[in-house]
N, C-alpha and C positions, 0 to 999 in steps of 0.2 A: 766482382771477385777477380783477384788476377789470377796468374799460374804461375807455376815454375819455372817454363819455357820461356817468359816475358821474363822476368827477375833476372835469368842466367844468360839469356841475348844482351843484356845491359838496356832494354828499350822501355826499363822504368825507371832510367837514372833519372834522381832529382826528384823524386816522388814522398809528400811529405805524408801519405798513407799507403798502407800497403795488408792488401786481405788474403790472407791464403787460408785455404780448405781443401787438402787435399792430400791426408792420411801422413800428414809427418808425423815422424819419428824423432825426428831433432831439425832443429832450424839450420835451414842454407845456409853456409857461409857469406853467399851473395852479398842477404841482408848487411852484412857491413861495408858493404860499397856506399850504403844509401844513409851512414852516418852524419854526414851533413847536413842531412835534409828532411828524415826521420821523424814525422813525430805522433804518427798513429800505426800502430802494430796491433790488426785482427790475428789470431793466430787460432779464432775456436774453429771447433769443430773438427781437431783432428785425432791425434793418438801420442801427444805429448806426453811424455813424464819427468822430463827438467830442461831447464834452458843453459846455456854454454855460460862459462865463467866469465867469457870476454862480453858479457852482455851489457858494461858500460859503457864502452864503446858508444854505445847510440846515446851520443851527450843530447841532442836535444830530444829524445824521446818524453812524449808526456802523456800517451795514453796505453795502456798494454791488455787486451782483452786475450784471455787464455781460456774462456769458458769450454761446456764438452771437450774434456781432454781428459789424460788419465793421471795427473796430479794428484800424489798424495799428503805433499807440502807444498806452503810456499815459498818458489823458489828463494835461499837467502841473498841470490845474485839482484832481485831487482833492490836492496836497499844502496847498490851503487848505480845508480842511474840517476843523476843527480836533478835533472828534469822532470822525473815522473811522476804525474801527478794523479793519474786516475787506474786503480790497477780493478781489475771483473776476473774469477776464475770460479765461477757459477757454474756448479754440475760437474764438480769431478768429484776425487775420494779422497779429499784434502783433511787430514784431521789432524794437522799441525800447523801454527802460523811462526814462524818463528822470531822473535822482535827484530834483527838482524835482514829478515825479509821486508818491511815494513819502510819505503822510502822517505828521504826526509823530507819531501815538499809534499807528501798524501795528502791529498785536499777529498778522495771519491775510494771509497773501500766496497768490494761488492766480494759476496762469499756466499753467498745464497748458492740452500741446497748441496753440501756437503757432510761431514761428521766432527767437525769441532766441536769438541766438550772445554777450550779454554783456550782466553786471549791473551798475549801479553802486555804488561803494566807499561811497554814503551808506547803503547795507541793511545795512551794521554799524553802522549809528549810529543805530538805531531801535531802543530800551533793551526795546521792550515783542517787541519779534519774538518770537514762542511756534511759530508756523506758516507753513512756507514750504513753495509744492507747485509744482516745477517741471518736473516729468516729460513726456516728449515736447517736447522745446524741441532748439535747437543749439549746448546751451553747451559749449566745452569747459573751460571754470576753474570754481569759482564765486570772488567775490569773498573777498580776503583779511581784509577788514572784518570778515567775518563771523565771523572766533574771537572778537571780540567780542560777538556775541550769545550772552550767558552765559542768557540766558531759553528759545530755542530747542529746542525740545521734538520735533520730529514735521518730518523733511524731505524730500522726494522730487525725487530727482533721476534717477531712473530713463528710458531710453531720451531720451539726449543723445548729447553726442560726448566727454567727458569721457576722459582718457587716465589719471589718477590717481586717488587719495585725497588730498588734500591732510593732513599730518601733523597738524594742527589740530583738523580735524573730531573726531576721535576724543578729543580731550579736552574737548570743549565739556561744561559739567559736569551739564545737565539733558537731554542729546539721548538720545532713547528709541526715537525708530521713524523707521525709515531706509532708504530703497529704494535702491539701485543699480544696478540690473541693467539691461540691456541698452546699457553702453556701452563707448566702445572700450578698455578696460583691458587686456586681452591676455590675461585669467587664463588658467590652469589650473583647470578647474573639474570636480569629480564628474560624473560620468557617473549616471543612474539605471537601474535594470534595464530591460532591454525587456519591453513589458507586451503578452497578448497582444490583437488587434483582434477588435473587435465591430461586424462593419452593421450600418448604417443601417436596414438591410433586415430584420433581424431585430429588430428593435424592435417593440412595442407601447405606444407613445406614449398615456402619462396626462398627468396636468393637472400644470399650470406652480408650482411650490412654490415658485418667489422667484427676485430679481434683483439682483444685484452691477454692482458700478462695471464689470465685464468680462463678464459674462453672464449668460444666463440657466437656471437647473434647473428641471428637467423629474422627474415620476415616471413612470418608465420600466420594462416588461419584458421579459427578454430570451430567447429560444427557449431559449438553451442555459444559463439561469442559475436555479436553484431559486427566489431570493427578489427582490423587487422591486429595483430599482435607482435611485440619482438620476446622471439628465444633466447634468453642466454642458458648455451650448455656449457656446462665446467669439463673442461679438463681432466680435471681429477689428480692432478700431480704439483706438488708444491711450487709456487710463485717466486717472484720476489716481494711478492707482499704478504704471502701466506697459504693457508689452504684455501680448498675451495668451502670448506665443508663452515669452515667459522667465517668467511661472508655470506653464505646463506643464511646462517643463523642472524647475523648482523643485520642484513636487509629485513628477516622477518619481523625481528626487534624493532626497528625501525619504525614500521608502521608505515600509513598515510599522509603524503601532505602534500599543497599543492604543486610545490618545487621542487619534490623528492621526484628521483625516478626507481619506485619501489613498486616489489612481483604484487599480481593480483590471482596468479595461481602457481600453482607447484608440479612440473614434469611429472607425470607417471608413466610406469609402460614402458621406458626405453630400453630397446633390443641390448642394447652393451650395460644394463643397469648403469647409465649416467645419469647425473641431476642436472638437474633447469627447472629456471623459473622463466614464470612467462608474465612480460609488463607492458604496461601502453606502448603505442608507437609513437615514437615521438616523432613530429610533423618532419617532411624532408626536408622544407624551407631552413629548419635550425640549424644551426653551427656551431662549433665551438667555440668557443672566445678566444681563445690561445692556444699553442701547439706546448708541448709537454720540455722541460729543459733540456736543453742542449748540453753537449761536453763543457761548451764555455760557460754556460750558465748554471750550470750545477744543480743548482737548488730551484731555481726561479724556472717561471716560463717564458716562451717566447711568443711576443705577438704580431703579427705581421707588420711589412715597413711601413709607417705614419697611421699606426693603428690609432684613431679616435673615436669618442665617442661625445653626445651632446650630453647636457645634464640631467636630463631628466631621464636616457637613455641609463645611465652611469648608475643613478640612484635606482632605478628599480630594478636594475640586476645586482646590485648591493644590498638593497632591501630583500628581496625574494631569499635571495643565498642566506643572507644572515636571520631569516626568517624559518628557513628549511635546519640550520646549524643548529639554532636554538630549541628546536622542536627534536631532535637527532638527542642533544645533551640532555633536554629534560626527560626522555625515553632511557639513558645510560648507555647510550652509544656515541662511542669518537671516531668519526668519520676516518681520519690518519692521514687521508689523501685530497684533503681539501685544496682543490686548486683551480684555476683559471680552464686547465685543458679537461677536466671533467665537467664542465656548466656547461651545458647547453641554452644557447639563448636566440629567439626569436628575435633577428637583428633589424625589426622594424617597430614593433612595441615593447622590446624589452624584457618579456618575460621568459625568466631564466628556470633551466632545472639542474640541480645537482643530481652525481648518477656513481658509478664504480662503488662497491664497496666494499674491494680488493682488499684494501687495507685498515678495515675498522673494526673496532676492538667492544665488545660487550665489557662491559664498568661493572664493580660488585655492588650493588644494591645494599650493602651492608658499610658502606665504610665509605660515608658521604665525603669525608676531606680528604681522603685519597682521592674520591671520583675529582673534587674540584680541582685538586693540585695537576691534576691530569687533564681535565680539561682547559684548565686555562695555559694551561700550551697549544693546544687547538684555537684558541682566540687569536693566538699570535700568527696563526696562519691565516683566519680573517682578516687579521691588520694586513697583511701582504699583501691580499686580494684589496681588498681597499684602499691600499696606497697606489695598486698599478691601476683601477680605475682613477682614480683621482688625477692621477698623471696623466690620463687619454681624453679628459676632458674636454671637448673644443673649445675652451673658455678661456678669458685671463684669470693669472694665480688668484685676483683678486675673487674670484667671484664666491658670492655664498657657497654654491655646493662644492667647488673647487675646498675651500675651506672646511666647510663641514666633514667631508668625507677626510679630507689629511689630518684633522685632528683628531676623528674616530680612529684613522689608522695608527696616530701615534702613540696614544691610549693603550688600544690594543697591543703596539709592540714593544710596551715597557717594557726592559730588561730583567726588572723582578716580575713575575709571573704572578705574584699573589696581590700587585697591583690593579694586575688588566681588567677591564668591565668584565664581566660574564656575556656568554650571548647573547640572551634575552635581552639585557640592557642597550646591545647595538643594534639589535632588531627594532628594540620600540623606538631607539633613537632615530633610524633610517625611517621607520614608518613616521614618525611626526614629522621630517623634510619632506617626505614624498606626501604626507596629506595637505601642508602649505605653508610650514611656519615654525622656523628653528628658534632656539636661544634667542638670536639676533636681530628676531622680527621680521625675516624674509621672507616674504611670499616666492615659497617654491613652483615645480610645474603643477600640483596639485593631482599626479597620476595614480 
């Protein structure tokens, strides 16, 4: 984080980021000293309520993060900033967007957690749209514009007022991760088992093992439970994936399986009335496969530099995943957040678990071609995951599973949606390479 006193000395000239937090009112003049060189602007967490007119100035500006502040629109000034491409103003009292605001290179729209009841028809007329995050807002449409954003990847519209699907959405031909839940659609949705309760009270509280967009884990043990446990306590305040209250529901829906990282009990007891589930521990040797996207990468994840994997490694964390995905869709649950940086996998046998489910959406049990048209945009985030193992493979392009795996990917990310396999079908497919013997007659690793 810098300060003001650095800014106003000049001893951040040439600084192509710049973080301040620290109860503005209206932005330094400073900042445009730093026009030339400009091109991430943190400005949350203060007491902003509009930015200066001369704010195009900052020509290469291409990131502008405004979250906690006390915006009640957004400002019309960033649609002159000819650069900007990713704009965040998550957690103010925004209940206007006005088209006019809206840059022409927006490729990352983040609005989570405000009060807009309505967007304008110019957010389909922004070719580069990749990323739209609207979850906790009061929309009940979204804009019709938007079947035209053929680029649109990753959108959350989770806890709104929303009363449909619009038919559209589900043919958008790149849209991969998609939250819904908590609006007024009227579904019929899965019930999940009743799970039974664990106090508070019988806890032996360890240390804090990490923190999500909705909470925090804990390693935890339990009087009545032989082997260690992790906590996740929610929050309790809306995400950018949603609430807490319809992931729990998700997870319970869910069910068992062996790749799931799903609760085997449910908090009780807690002194602040918070909820938590409580689910295996998963081994500390695991890790994640990828780290979560980057600014530059939008959509996609990042894996580290000369990230590879062998083939038989590749296919069983490909088989597992799409084994756990397919068993998720045939319960009526869309995971939304299916990705590389949620898997956990044992980086010496392979075996992977999917986990988060921050952003997944209970399906209505009554209205099977909706649930399909809905999930087979979730396959398309399969084929993602399966094209970047494929890619990590220490193999030549030649090889069997090099092959196998890129043409399940491409399958899966056919541009019409109503083309792509269903889950199950890439599941059984992954399992018949990993038992020893594709299409092609190739004896696989047999794992």
């Amino acid at each position: 984080m810098h300060t003001l006193e650095q800014l106003r000395s000049g001893a951040l000239a040439g600084t192509r980021r710049l973080d301040l937090a620290c109860g503005l009112t209206e932005l330094p003049h400073e900042i445009f000293d730093l026009a030339d060189t400009l091109e991430v602007l943190n400005l949350s967490g203060n007491r902003l309520r509009d930015l200066p007119h001369q704010l195009g100035r900052l020509h290469k500006l291409q990131v502008l993060f405004a979250s906690d502040n006390d915006f009640s629109a957004v400002p019309e000034v960033l649609g002159e900033c000819p650069a900007l491409q990713m704009v965040g103003f998550k957690a103010n009292r925004i209940a206007d967007v006005p088209a006019a605001a809206l840059p022409p290179a927006l490729r990352w729209l983040t609005l989570t957690d405000n009060a807009i009841g309505h967007l304008p028809s110019e957010l389909g007329q922004r070719p580069a749209l990749q990323k739209l995050m609207l979850a906790g807002n009061r929309l009940q449409a979204l804009p019709e514009s938007l079947q035209n954003a053929q680029r649109l990847e990753l959108l959350r519209v989770s806890a709104n007022r929303m009363e449909r699907v619009p038919g559209w959405l589900t043919e958008l031909p790149r849209l991969a991760w998609l939250a819904l839940a908590g609006n007024a659609m009227g579904w019929v949705c899965p019930a999940g088992p009743e799970l039974p309760g664990m106090a508070w009270s019988d806890l032996s509280h360890g240390p804090l093992l990490g923190e999500g967009a909705s909470g925090h884990i804990y390693q935890v043990q339990a009087s009545a439970w032989p082997q260690p446990l992790a906590l996740k306590l929610f929050k309790g305040e809306v995400t950018s994936d949603g609430l807490p209250e319809d992931e729990l529901a998700a997870c319970l829906a869910a069910g068992q399986h062996p790749a799931l990282t799903t609760p085997v009990a449910r908090l009780t007891g807690h002194p602040g009335q918070a909820q938590g589930l409580l689910m295996p521990l998963i081994p500390a040797a695991h890790v994640n496969l990828a780290g979560p996207p980057s600014l530059q990468s939008c959509t996609r994840d990042v894996y580290p530099p000369g990230f590879q994997l062998s083939a038989a490694l590749a296919l069983r964390i490909a088989s597992d995943v799409a084994g756990a995905v397919a068993h998720l869709h045939q319960r009526g649950v869309m995971h939304g957040d299916l990705y590389a940086h949620n898997i956990l996998i044992d980086p010496v046998h392979g075996q992977a678990q999917l986990g988060d489910f921050g952003a997944a959406t209970r399906l209505p049990t009554d209205q099977p071609e909706l649930c399909q048209s809905l999930l087979a945009l979730e396959v398309r985030a399969l084929g993602c995951l399966l094209q970047e193992l494929g890619t990590a493979v220490q193999a030549p392009a030649a090889h069997p599973a090099v092959q196998a795996l890129q043409a399940l990917a491409r399958d899966c990310l056919s541009a019409q949606p109503s083309l792509r396999p269903c889950a199950i079908e890439v599941a059984q497919a992954l399992q018949s390479l990993r038992s020893g013997r594709d299409a092609t007659g190739w004896v696989g690793p047999g794992l």
